[in-house]
KEFIVO-497791 format. One record per residue (C-alpha): residue number from 1; residue in three letters; chain; y, x, z. Coordinates in steps of 0.2 Angstrom, whole numbers. Example, Ala and Ser with C-alpha at 12.3 -4.5 7.8 and 13.67 -1.06 7.14 Angstrom:
<rs>
   pos   code   unit      c2      c1      c3
     1    ala      A     -22      62      39
     2    ser      A      -5      68      36
</rs>
This chain:
<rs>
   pos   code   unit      c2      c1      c3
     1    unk      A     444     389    -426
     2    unk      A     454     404    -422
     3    unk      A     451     413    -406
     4    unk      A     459     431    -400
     5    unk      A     451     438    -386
     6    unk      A     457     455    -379
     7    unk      A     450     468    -365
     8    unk      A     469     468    -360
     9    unk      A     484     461    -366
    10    unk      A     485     462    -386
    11    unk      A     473     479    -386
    12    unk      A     478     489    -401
    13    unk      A     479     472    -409
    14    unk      A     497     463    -409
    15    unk      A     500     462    -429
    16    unk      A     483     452    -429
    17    unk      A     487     441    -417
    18    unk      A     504     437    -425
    19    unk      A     495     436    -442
    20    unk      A     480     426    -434
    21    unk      A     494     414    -427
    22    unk      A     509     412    -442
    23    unk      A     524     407    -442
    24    unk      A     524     395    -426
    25    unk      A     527     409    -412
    26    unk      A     529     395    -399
    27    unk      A     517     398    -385
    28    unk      A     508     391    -371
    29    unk      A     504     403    -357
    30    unk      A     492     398    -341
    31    unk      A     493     407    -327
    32    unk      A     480     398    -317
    33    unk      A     466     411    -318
    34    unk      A     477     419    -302
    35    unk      A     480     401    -291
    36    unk      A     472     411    -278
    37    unk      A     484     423    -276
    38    unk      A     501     424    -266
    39    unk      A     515     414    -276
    40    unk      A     525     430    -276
    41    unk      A     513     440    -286
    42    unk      A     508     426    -298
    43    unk      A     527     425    -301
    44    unk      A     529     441    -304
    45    unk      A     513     442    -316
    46    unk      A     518     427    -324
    47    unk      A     535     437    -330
    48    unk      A     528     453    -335
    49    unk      A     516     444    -347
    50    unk      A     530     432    -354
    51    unk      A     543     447    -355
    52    unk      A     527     454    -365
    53    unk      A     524     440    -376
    54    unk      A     544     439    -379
    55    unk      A     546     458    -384
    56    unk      A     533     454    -398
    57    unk      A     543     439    -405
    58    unk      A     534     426    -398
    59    unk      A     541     409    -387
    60    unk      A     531     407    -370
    61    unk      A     533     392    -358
    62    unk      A     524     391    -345
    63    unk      A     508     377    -343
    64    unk      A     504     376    -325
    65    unk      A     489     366    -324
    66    unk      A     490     359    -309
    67    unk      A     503     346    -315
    68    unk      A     490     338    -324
    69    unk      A     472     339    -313
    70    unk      A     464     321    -313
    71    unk      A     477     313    -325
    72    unk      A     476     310    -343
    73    unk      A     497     317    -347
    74    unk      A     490     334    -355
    75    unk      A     486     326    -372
    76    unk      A     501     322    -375
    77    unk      A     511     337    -370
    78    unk      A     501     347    -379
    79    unk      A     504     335    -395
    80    unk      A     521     338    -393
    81    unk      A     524     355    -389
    82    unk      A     517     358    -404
    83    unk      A     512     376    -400
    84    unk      A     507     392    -411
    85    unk      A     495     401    -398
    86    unk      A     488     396    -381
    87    unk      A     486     411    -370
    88    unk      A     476     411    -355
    89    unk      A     477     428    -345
    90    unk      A     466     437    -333
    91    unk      A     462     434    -315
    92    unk      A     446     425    -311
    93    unk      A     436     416    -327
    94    unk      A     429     403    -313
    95    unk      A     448     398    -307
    96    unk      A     455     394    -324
    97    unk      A     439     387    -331
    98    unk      A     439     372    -317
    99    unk      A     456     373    -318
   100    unk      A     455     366    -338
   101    unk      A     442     353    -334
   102    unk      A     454     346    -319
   103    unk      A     467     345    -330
   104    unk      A     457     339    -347
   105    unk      A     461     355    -356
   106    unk      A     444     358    -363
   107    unk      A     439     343    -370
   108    unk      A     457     345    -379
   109    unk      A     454     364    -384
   110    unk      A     439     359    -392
   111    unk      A     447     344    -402
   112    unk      A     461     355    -406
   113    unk      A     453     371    -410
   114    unk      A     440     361    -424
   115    unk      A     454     356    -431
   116    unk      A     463     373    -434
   117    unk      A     479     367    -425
   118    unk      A     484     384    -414
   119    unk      A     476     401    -409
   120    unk      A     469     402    -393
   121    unk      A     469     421    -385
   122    unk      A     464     426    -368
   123    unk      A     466     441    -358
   124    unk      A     452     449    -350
   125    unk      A     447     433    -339
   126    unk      A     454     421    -353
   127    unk      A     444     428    -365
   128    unk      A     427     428    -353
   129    unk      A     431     409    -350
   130    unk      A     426     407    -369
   131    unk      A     411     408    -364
   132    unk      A     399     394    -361
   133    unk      A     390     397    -345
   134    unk      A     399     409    -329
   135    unk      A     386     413    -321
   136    unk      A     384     432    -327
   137    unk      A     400     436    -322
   138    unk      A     396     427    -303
   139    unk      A     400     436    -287
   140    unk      A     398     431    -273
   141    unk      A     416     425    -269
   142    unk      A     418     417    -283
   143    unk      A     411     398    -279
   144    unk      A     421     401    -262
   145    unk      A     437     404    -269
   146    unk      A     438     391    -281
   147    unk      A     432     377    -266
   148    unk      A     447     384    -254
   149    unk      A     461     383    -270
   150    unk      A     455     367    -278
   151    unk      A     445     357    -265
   152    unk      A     430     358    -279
   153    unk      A     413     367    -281
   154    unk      A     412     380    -295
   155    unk      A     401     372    -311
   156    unk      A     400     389    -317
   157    unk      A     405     381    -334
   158    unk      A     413     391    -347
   159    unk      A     425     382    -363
   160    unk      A     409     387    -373
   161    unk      A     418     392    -391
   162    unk      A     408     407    -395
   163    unk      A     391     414    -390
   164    unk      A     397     428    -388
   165    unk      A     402     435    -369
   166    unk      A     415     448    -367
   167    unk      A     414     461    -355
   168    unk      A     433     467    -352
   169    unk      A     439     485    -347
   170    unk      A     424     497    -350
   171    unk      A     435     510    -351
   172    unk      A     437     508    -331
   173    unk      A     427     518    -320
   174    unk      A     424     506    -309
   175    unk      A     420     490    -319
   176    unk      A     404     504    -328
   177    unk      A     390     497    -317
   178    unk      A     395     479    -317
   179    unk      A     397     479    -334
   180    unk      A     379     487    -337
   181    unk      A     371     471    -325
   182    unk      A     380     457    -336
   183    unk      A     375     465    -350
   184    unk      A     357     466    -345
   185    unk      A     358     449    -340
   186    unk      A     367     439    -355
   187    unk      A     355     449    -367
   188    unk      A     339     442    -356
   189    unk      A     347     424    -358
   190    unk      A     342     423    -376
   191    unk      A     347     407    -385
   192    unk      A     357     418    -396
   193    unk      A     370     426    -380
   194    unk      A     378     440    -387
   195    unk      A     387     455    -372
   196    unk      A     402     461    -380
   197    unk      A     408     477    -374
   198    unk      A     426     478    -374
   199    unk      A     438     494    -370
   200    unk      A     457     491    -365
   201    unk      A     462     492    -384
   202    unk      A     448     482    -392
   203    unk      A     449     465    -397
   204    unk      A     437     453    -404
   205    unk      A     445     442    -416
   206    unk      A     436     424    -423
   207    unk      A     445     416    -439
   208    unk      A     435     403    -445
   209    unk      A     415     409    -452
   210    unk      A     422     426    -447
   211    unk      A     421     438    -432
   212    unk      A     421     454    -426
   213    unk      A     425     469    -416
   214    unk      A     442     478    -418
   215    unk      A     440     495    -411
</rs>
């Protein structure tokens, strides 16, 4: 399993990722972690992270994966594409998450992922999302949101790839207190939950029986 998961965009990190992935820069990039916004600025994200991904020598196509909630096509896109890297980006870890068991992309992460077939990175929500239970990164709106963009109630449930739980952008003021309650409350979980603290140029990076911390 290869996994990249960033505070912010590649962090200090983007020969890794492209050693992580190889020589297949083809890329899958879901943007559904920001259904709830206005089309416009979705769009416009959407762009800025492609134009990103493109400067850097990789391919990105778009997976929206609301083409594929409650049937069983995903599969065999994926099959075909044949991509290098899956890249899911920030927004809200609770949107994209129910958004990948809607469309069947987390049973097909997992299959995939076991067998060593592409990288998947995420960017700040992205990488939360790898995570196997939500609920220390709940607020309030979360449950809400999610029920008024999909028409479901938020499980809470994460892709569950790693213990670990990132903690994105500690290097903003405003994410300091926040970031001290989660980390309070994923280390009082126990059964192994790991906080991981993460500035806007750290990444933490599993390939294979190894991870760590790039700071």
């Amino acid at each position: 399993m290869r996994l990249f998961l960033a505070s912010q965009d590649f962090g200090d990190y983007v020969d890794r990722l492209k050693k992580l992935v190889g020589a297949n820069r083809k890329v899958l990039i879901i943007q559904n972690s920001k259904d709830d916004w206005k089309p416009e600025a979705r769009r416009t994200s959407l762009v800025n992270k492609m134009e990103l991904l493109e400067k850097e020598g990789f391919k990105p196509t778009e997976l929206d994966l609301r083409n594929y909630f409650n049937n069983n096509n995903l599969p065999a896109f994926i099959d075909k594409f044949k991509p290098g890297l899956i890249l899911v980006t920030g927004g809200s870890p609770f949107m994209v998450s129910q958004a990948m068991r809607l469309s069947g992309l987390t049973k097909k992460l997992w299959q995939d992922l076991k067998q060593d077939k592409y990288v998947y990175a995420g960017f700040s929500a992205g990488a939360m999302a790898a995570a196997l239970d939500l609920h220390p990164f709940d607020r309030l709106d979360r449950a809400v949101i999610v029920k008024d963009t999909y028409g479901v109630e938020s499980d809470y449930k994460g892709l569950g790839l790693v213990n670990e739980y990132i903690l994105p952008h500690a290097d903003h003021a405003d994410h300091t207190e926040i970031i001290k309650e989660r980390e309070a409350a994923i280390t009082a979980m126990g059964g192994g939950a790991i906080p991981i603290v993460l500035h806007d140029s750290d990444v933490f990076v599993v390939d294979g029986d190894k991870k760590e911390v790039l700071r």
